[in-house]
N, CA and C of each residue as an Amber inpcrd file, in Angstrom:
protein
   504
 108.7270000 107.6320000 124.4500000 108.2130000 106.6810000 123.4800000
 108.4300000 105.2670000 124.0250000 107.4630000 104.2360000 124.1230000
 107.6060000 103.0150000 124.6000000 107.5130000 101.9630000 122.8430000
 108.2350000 101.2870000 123.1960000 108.2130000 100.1870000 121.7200000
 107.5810000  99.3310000 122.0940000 107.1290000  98.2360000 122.1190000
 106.6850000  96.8200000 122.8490000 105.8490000  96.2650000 121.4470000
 105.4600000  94.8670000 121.8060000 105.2530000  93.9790000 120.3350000
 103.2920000  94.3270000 120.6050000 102.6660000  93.9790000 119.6040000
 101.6410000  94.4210000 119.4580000 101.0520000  93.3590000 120.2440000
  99.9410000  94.1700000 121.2420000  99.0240000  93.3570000 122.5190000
  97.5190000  93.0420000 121.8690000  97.2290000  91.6230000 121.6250000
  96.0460000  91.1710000 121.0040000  95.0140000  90.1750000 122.2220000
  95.4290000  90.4340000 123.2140000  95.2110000  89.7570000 123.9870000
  94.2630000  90.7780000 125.2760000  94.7900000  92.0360000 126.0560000
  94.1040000  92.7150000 126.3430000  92.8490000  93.1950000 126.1720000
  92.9710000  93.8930000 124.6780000  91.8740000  94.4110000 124.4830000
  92.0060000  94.4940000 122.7080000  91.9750000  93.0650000 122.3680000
  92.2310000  93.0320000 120.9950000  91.6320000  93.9600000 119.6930000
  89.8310000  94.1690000 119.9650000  89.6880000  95.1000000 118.9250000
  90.1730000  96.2240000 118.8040000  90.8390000  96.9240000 120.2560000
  91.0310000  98.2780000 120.0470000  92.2450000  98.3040000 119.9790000
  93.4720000  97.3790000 119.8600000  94.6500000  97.1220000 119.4750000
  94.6520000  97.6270000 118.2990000  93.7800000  96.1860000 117.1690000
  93.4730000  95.8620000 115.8800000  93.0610000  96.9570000 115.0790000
  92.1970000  98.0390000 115.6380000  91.6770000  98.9320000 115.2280000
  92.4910000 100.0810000 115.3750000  93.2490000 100.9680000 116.4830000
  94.3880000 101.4330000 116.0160000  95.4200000 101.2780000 115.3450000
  95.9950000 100.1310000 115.4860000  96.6730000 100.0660000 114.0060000
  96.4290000 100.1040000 112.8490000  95.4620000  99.3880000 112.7250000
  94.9380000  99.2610000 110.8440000  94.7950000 101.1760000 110.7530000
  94.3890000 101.7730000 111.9780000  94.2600000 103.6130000 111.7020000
  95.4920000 104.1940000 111.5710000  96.6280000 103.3100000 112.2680000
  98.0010000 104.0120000 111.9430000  98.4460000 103.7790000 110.6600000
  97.6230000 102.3130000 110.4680000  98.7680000 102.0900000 108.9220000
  97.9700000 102.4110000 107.9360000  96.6370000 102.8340000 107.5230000
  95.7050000 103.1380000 106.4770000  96.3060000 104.5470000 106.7700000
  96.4110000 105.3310000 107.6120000  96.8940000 107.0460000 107.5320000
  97.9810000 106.8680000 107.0660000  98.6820000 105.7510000 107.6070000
 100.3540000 106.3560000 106.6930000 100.6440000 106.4560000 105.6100000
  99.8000000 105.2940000 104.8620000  99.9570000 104.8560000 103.3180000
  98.6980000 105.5620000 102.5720000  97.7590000 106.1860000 103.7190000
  96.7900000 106.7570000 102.6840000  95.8110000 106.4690000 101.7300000
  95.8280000 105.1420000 102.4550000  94.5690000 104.0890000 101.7420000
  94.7860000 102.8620000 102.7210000  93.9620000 101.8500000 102.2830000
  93.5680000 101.0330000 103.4100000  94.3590000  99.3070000 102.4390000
  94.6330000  99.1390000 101.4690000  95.3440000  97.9630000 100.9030000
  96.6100000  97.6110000 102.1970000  96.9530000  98.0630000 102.5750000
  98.4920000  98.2740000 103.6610000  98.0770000  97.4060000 104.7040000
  96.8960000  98.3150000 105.2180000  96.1910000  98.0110000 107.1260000
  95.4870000  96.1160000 106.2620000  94.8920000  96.4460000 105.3410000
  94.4360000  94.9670000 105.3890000  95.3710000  94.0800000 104.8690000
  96.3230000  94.3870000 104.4590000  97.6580000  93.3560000 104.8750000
  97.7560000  92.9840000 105.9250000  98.1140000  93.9580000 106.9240000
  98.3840000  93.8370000 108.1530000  97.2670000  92.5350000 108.9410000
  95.9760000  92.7330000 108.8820000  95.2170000  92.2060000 109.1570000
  94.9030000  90.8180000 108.8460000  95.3880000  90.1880000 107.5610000
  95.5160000  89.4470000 106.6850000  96.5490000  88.3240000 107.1720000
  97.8730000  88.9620000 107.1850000  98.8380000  88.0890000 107.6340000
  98.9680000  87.9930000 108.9010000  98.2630000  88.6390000 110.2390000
  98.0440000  88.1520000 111.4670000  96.8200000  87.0180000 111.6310000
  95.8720000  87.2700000 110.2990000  95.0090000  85.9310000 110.5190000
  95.2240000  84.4680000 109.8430000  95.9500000  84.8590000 108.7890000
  96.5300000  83.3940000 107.9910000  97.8470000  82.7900000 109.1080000
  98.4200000  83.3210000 110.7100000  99.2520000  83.2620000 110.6740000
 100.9070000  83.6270000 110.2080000 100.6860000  84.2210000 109.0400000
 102.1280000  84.6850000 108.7540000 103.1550000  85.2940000 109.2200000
 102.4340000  86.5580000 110.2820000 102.5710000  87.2590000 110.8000000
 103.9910000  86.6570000 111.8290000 104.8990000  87.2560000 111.8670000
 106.2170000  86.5580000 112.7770000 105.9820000  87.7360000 114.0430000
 106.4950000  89.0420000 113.7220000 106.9540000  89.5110000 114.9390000
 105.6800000  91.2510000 114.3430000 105.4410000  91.7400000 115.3000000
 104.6840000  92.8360000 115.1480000 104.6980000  94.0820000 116.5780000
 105.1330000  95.2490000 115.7780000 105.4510000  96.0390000 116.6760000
 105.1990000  97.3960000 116.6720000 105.0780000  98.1420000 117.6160000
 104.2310000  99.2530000 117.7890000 104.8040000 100.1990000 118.6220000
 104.5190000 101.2060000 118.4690000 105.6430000 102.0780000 119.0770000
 103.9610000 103.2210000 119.5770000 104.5870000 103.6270000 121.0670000
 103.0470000 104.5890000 121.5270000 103.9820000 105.8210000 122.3540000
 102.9360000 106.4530000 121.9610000 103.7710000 108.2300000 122.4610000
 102.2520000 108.6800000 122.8900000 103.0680000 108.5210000 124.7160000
 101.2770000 109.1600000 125.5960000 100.3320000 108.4900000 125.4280000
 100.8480000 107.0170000 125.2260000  99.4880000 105.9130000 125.2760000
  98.9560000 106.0940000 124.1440000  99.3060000 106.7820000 122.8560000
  98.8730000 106.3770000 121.3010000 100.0390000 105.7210000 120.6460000
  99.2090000 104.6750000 119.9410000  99.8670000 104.2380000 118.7370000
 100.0940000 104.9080000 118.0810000 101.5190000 105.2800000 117.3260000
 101.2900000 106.3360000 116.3380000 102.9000000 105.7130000 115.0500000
 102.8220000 104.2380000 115.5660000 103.7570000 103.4140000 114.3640000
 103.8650000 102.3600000 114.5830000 103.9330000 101.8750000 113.6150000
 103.7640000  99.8680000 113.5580000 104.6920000  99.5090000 112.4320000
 105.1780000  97.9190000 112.9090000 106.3400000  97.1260000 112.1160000
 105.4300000  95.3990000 111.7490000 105.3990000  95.1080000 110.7750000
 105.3860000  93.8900000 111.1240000 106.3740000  93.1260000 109.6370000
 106.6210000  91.8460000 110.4700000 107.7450000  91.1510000 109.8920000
 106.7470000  89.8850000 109.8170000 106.7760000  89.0620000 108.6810000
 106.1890000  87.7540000 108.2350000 107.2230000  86.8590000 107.9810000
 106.5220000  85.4240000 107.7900000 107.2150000  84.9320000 106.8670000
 107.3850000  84.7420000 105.6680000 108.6320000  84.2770000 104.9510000
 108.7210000  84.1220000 103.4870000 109.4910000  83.4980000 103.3480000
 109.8810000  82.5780000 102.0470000 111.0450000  81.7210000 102.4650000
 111.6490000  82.0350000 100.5610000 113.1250000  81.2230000 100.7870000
 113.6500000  81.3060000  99.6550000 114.2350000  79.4310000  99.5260000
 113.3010000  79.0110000  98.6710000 113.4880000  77.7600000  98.3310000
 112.5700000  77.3450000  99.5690000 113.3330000  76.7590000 100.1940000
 112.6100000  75.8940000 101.1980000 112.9300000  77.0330000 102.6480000
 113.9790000  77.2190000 102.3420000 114.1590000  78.2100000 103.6410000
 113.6620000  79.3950000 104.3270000 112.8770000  79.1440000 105.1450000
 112.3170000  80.5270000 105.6730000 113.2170000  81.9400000 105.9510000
 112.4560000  82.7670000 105.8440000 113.6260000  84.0400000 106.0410000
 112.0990000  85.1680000 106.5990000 112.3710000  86.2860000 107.0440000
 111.4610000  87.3700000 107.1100000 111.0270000  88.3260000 106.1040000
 109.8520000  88.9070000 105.7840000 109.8230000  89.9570000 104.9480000
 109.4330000  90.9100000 105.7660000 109.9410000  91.8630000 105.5380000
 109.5030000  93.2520000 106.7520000 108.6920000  94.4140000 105.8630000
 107.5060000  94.1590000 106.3750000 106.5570000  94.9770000 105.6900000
 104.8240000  95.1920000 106.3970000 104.2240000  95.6710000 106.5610000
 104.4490000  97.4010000 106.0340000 105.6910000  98.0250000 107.3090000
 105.7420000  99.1070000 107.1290000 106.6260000 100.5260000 108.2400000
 105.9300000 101.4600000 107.9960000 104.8770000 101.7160000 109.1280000
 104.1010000 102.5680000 109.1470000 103.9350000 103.5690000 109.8380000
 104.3500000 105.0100000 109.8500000 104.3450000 105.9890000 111.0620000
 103.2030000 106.8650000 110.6730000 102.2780000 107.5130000 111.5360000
 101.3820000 108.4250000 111.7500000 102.3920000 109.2850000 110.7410000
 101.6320000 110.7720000 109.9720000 102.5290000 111.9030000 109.3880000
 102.8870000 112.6690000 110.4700000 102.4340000 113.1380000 111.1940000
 102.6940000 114.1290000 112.0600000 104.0110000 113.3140000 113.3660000
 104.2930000 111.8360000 113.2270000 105.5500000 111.6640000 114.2280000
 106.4410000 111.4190000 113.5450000 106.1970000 111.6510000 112.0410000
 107.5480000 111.0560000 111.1200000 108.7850000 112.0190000 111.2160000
 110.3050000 111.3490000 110.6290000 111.0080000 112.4510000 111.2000000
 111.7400000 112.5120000 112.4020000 110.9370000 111.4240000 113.3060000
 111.3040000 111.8840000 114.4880000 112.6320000 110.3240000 115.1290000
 112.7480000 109.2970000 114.2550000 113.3870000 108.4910000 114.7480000
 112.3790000 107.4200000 114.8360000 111.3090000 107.5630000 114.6610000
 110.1900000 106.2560000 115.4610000 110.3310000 104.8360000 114.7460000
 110.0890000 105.1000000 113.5880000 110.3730000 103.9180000 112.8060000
 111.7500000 103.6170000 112.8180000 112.6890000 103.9530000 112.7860000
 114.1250000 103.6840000 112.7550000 113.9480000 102.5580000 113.9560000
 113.7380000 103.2730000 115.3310000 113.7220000 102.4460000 116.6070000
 112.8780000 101.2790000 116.4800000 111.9970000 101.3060000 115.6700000
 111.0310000 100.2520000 115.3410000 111.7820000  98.9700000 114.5710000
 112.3670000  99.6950000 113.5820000 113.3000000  98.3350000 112.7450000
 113.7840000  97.9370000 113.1860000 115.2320000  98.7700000 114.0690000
 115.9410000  98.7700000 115.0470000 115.9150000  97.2110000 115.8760000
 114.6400000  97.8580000 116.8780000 114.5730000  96.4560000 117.4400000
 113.7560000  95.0770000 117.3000000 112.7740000  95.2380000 115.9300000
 112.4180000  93.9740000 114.8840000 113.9030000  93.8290000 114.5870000
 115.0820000  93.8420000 114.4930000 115.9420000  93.8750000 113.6200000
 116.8310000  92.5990000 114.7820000 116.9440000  93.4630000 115.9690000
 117.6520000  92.4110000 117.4380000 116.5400000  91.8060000 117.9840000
 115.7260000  91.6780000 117.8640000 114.7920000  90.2340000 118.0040000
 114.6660000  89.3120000 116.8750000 114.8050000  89.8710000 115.5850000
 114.5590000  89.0110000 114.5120000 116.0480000  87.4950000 114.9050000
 117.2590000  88.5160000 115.4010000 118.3400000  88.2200000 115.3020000
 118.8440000  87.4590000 116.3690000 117.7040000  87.9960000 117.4630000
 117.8230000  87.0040000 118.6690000 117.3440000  85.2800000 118.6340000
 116.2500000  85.3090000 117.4690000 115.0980000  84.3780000 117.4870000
 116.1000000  83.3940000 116.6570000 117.1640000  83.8030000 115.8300000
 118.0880000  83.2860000 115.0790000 117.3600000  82.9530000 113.4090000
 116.5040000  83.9740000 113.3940000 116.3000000  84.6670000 111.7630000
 117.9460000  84.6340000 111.2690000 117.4150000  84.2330000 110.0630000
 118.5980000  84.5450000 108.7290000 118.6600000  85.6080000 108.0570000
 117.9750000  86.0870000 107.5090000 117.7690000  86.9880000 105.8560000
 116.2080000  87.4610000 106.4630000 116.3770000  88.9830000 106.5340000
 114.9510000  89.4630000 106.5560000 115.2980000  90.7980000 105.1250000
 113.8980000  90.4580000 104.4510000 114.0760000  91.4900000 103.1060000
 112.9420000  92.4030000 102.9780000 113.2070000  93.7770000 102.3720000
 111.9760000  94.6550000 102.2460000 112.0190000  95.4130000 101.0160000
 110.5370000  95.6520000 100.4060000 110.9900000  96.1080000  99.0570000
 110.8400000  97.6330000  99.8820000 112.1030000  98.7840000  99.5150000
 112.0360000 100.0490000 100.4630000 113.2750000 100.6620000  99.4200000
 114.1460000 101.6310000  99.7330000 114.6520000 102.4580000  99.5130000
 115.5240000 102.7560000 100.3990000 116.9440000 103.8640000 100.0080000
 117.8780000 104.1520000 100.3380000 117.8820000 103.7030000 102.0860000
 116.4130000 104.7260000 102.6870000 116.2780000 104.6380000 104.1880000
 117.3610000 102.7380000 104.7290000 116.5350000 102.0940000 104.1830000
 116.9070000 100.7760000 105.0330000 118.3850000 100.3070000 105.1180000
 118.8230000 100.8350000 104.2550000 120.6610000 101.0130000 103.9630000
 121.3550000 101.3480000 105.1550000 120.8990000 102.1680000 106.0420000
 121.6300000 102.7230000 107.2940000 121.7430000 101.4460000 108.1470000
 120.5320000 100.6470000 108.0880000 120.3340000  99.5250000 108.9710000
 121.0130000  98.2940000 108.2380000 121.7600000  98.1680000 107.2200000
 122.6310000  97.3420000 107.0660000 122.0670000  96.5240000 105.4350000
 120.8790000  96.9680000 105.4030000 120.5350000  96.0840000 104.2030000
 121.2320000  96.6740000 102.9260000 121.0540000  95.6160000 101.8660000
 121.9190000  96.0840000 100.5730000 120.8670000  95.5300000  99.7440000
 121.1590000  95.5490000  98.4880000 120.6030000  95.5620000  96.7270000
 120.4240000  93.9150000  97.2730000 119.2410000  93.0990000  97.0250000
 119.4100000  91.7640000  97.0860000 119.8980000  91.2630000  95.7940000
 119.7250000  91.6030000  94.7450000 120.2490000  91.2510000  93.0910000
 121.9210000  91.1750000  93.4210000 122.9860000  91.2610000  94.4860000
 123.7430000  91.1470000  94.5050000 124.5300000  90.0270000  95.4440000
 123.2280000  89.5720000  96.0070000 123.6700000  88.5010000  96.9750000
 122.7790000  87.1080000  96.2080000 121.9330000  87.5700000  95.3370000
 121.5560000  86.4340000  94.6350000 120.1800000  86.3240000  95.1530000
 119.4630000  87.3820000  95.8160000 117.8910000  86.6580000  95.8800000
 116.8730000  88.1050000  95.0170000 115.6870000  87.8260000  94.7680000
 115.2430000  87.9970000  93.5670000 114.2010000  88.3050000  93.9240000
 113.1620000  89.2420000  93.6560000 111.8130000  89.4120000  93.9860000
 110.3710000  89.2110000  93.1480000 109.5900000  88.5890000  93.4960000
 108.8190000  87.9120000  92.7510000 108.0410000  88.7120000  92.0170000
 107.9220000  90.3760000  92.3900000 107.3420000  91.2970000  92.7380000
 107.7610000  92.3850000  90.9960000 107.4520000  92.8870000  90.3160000
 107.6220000  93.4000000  89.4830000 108.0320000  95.2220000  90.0010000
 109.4820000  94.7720000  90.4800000 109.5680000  95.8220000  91.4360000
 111.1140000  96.2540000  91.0150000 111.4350000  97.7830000  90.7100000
 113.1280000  97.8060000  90.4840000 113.8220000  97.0490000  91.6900000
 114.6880000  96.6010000  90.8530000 115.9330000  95.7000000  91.7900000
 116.6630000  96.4200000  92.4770000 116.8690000  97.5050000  92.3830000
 117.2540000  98.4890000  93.5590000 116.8500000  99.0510000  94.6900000
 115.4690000  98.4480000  95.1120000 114.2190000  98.8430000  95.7710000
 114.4570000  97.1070000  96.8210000 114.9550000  96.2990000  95.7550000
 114.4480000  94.9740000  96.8270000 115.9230000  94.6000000  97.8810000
 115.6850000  94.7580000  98.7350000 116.8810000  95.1320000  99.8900000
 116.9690000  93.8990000 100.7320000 117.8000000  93.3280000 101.3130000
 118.3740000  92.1940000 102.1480000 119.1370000  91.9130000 103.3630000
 119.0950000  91.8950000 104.1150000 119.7400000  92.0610000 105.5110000
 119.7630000  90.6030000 106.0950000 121.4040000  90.4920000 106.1200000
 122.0300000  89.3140000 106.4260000 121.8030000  88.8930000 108.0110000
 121.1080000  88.3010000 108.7110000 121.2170000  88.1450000 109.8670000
 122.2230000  87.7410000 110.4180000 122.9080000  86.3860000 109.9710000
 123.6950000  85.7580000 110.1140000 124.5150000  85.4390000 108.9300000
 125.4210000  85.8650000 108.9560000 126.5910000  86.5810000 107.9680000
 127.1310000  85.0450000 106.9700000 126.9220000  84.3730000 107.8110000
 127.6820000  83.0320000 106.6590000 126.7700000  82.2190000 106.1290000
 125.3890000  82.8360000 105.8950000 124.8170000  82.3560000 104.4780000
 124.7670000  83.4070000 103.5510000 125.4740000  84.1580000 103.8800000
 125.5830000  85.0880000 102.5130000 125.6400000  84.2970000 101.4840000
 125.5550000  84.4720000 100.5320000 126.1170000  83.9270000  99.1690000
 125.6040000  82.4860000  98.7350000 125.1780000  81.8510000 100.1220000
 124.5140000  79.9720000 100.2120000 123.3970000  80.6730000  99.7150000
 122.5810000  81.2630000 100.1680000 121.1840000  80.9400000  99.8030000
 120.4020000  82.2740000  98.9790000 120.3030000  81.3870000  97.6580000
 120.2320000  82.2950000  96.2660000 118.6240000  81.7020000  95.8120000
 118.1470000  82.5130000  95.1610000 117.0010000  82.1240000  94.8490000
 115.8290000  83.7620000  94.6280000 114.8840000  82.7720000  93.9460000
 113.5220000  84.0130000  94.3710000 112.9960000  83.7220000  95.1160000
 112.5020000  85.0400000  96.2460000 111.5860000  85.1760000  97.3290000
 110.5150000  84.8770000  96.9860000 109.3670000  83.7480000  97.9470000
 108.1670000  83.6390000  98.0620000 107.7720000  84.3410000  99.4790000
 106.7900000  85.3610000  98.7780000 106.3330000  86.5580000  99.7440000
 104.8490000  85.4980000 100.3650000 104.2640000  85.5890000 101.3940000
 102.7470000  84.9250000 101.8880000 102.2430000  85.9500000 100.8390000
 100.7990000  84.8120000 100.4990000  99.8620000  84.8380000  99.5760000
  99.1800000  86.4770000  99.2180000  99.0410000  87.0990000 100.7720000
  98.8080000  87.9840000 101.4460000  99.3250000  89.1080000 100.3770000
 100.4750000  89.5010000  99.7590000 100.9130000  90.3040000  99.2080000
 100.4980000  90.1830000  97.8540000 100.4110000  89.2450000  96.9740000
  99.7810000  89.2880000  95.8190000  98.3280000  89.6730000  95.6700000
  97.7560000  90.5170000  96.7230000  96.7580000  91.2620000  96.2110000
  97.0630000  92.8380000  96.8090000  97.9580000  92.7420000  96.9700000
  98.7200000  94.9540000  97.0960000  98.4580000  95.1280000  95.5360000
C-alpha cells in the first residue's frame, strides 16, 4: 500500500475522478465526493490524501480548514475507504499520517464529527475541552485532537466548518 497526498497536477481529471468514485462508493451516494470537490475548489481544502493498492485508489482523507473564533484549526472530513479494503488498516494509516503532517505543519486542534473509531488516535468528546459543533449533531460524535497540548483548555468556542458543509 503506498499513501502519498493527492496528485492534481499529473493527470488531474483522472485523479479527481477516482476519488470522487472512492468516496461516492464509500458513503453510497455522491453529497460526500462533492464535498470533496467543493472544498478543493473554494480552496479550503488543507491537506488531501490517498492511499493506492496496485496503482488503485481505493481511500481518501481530506482535512480543511475551520477555525474557532478567529483561530484556524482543521476539520477532518470525509474518511473514505472502498468496501471491499475496509478492515484492513487503510484508513487508520491514512489519519495516521494526515495526523503527523497536520502536526508537522504546526496545526493546533483538528476535529471530526465520527465515533468511537477516532478515539484510538487520540481524539476525545470536544464538549469537554470546550469547543462545540455548529452541526446539529450528538456531542459525543463531535471529537477533538489536541495537536499541540497547551491550548487545551485556551481555545473554547463553536466550530466554523467552510461553507462547503452546510449543504451535507
Amino acid at each position: 500500500m503506498l499513501i502519498r497526498h493527492e496528485n492534481l497536477i499529473d493527470n488531474p481529471d483522472l485523479e479527481r475522478n477516482a476519488i470522487y468514485s472512492v468516496v461516492a462508493t464509500a458513503f453510497g451516494r455522491e453529497s460526500e465526493a462533492r464535498l470533496v470537490n467543493e472544498l478543493r475548489s473554494s480552496g479550503a481544502a488543507v491537506l488531501s490524501l490517498v492511499a493506492e493498492v496496485e496503482h488503485k485508489i481505493v481511500a481518501h482523507i481530506m482535512f480543511s480548514r475551520a477555525y474557532v473564533q478567529d483561530i484556524p484549526i482543521l476539520a477532518l472530513a470525509p474518511v473514505a475507504t472502498l468496501p471491499e479494503y475496509r478492515h484492513k488498516g487503510i484508513a487508520s494509516e491514512l489519519i495516521r499520517k494526515g495526523i503527523e503532517e497536520s502536526y508537522n505543519n504546526k496545526e493546533i486542534i483538528i476535529t471530526v464529527l465520527g465515533n468511537e473509531f477516532y478515539k484510538k488516535f487520540g481524539f476525545e468528546e470536544s464538549c469537554k475541552v470546550g469547543l462545540f459543533c455548529p452541526y446539529d449533531f450528538p456531542s459525543e460524535n463531535f471529537l477533538t485532537l489536541f495537536l499541540i497540548s497547551s491550548f487545551r483548555n485556551k481555545i473554547q468556542g463553536t466550530v466554523t466548518y467552510p461553507s462547503e458543509f452546510d449543504r451535507l
